[in-house]
Phi, psi and omega in degrees: 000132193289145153313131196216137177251145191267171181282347188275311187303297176314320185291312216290348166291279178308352168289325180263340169298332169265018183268321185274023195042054183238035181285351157302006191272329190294145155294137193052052163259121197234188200263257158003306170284298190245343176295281189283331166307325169299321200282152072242305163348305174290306180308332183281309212277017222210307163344279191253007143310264205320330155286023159292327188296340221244327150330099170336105178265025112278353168351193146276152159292344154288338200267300186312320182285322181304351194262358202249337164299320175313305212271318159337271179318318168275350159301306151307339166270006169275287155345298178294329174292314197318301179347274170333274181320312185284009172273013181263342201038092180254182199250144191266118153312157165302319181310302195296317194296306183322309200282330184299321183249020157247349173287298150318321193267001180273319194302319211269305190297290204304340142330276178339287180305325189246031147250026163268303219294347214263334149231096195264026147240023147303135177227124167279145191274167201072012167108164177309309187279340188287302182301324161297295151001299170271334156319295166343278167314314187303303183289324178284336119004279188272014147237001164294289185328304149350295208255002175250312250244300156285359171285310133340335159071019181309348180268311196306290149010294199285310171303337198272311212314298172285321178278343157299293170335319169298315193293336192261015215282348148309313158322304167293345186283311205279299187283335146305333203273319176266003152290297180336314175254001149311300190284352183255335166326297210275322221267293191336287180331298177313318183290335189275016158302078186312007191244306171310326211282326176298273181337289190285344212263340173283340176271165175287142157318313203260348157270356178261351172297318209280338172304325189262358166289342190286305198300312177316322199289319192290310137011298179284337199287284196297347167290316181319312185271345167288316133002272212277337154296286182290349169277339192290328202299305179281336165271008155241055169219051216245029201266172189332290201330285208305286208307357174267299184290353159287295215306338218270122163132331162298168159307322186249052188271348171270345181336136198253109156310300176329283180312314169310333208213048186306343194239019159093318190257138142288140143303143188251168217230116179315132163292150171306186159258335183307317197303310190292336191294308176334319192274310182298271141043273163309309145326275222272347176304289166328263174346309202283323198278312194280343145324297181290345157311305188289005203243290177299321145344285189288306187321289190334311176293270203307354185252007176253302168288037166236012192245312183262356173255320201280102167304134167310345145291344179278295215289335187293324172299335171288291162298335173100000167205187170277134182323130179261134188303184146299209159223307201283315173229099174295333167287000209220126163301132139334319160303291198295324169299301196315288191276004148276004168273331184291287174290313153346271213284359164277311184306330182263011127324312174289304167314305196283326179280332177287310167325320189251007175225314166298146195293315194301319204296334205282268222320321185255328157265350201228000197261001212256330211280298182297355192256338158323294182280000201266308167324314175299319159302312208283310173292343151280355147250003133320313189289303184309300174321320169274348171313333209264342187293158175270164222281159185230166193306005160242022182119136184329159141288333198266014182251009185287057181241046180264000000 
């Protein structure tokens, strides 16, 4: 008797590809189906935040605090309902998309004006029009960042990212302690330079930001192409063992495989570019938190030795004048945060790019990362498979496109 799939198993399968920050793993995931249901939530709360604006700020002070208290409460509890619903996934109308995204695009105008209407001598700075204008910007922001951030699933993303990171933190404490001197081997040298020590003490905060965003972007480059290596690899392994054993501990851990897979094989189903970037996301979310341990690591070290070596008569020789204090740790140069934020931000570059390319360092940082996404294939070509089965006693699978 053929294997026949029910609609609860699929679903209760895309619940865990978006728990696990993969929701691009679903069949038929659109803007519309799946996507704007999620996003609504931020947009209610982004919404009726913003009537907070429409408080008089001359009021009386009871009357003022009581209305922003008033806009608070419903805002969270709007918020809080949104929540609720949408773990119901429901499916929205065109009346409803419509009405969600002309209502959000109204909101940035419709502020503005009725807070002239409610004080019309409030003025926002830089003028009426500077201010609808950044109203404007504000809200079209914070609904790009919405929508990549649920297309993408980045707060799940984030959330596995940072509480792995906890969990593991012995772990990471064992493979920095055999990391460490590696990074300081290629590093060391390089601090006791006086011509580094000139050179960084002349950049700007917002220009040592953009030096360690270059190291994350190589970071991302060397995960991307490590990546692409590994999907082709796992879709030619697609056989019963591996695919029973990812499932298992999934929604389709009863799944009978044997049956499913009548001909020894699954055909595996090319990823998309959403799926992949989705997959690349994950890769590099990971890689950066645990970069960013050996990154925090590394500061803590150099900012301790440039505290016991480096004299305030050395760093004025070096640099060509006197150290300018921290404004935040007065005892601490401004030169010594900087390149020890400067060495930070190389080392863990190098840690997240040697991980993924020497076979010891790959076995131990980067294969548990890679055993992840591998699992996430193998259960999305089950998931195709059973979509693709004829309808069972609850309903098609393939009619499942919430």
């Amino acid at each position: 008797m053929p294997f026949t799939a029910s609609q609860i198993v699929v679903r209760q399968t895309e619940q865990w590809f978006t728990q696990r920050g993969a929701p691009t793993m679903i069949a038929g995931y659109g803007f519309v189906t799946h996507v704007l249901p999620r996003m609504v939530p931020s947009l209610a709360l982004v919404t009726l935040a913003s009537l907070a604006w429409l408080v008089p700020p001359r009021a009386a002070g009871s009357g003022s605090m009581v209305l922003l208290g008033g806009v608070i409460v419903v805002t969270v509890a709007v918020w809080g309902a949104m929540r609720v619903l949408v773990r119901r996934r429901p499916r929205l109308s065109r009346t409803a998309t419509v009405a969600i995204l002309a209502g959000y695009a109204a909101m940035p105008v419709a502020v503005p004006l009725l807070q002239l209407a409610v004080d019309d001598a409030v003025t926002p700075p830089g003028g009426p029009v500077v201010g609808l204008v950044g109203f404007v910007i504000f809200f079209a922001a914070v609904f790009v960042a919405t929508l990549l951030g649920t297309t993408y699933g980045l707060g799940a993303l984030l959330r596995r990212a940072i509480r792995r990171a906890f969990s593991d933190l012995g772990t990471n404490v064992h493979l920095l302690g055999r990391a460490l001197p590696m990074l300081l081997f290629v590093t060391l040298f390089l601090f006791f330079t006086g011509e580094l020590w000139q050179a960084v003490n002349r950049l700007t905060w917002w220009r040592i930001a953009l030096v360690v965003g270059l190291f994350a972007a190589i970071t991302v480059l060397a995960a991307a192409s490590r990546l692409r290596e590994e999907i082709g690899r796992v879709e030619q392994d697609l056989s019963p063992d591996r695919l029973a054993s990812a499932c298992m501990g999934t929604p389709l851990a009863e799944v009978p495989i044997g049956d499913l897979v009548p001909g020894g094989r699954l055909r595996a189903v090319p990823l998309n570019g959403r799926q992949a970037r989705n997959l690349l996301l994950m890769l590099a979310t990971r890689q950066l938190v645990q970069a960013a341990v050996a990154g925090a690591a590394l500061f803590a070290f150099f900012l301790i030795l440039g505290l016991l070596v480096v004299t305030p008569e050395t760093a004025e020789q070096w640099i060509g004048a006197k150290p300018a204090p921290s404004g935040l740790l007065p005892a601490v140069p401004v030169a010594l945060l900087r390149i020890a934020t400067l060495f930070a931000g190389f080392g863990s570059m190098y840690f997240a790019v040697t991980s993924m390319s020497d076979a010891d360092h790959r076995r131990q940082f980067f294969a548990p990362i890679i055993d992840r996404i591998e699992r996430i294939l193998a259960v999305r070509a089950v998931y195709l498979a059973i979509r693709a089965t004829p309808q069972g006693p609850h309903g098609a699978a393939g009619d499942t496109a919430t």
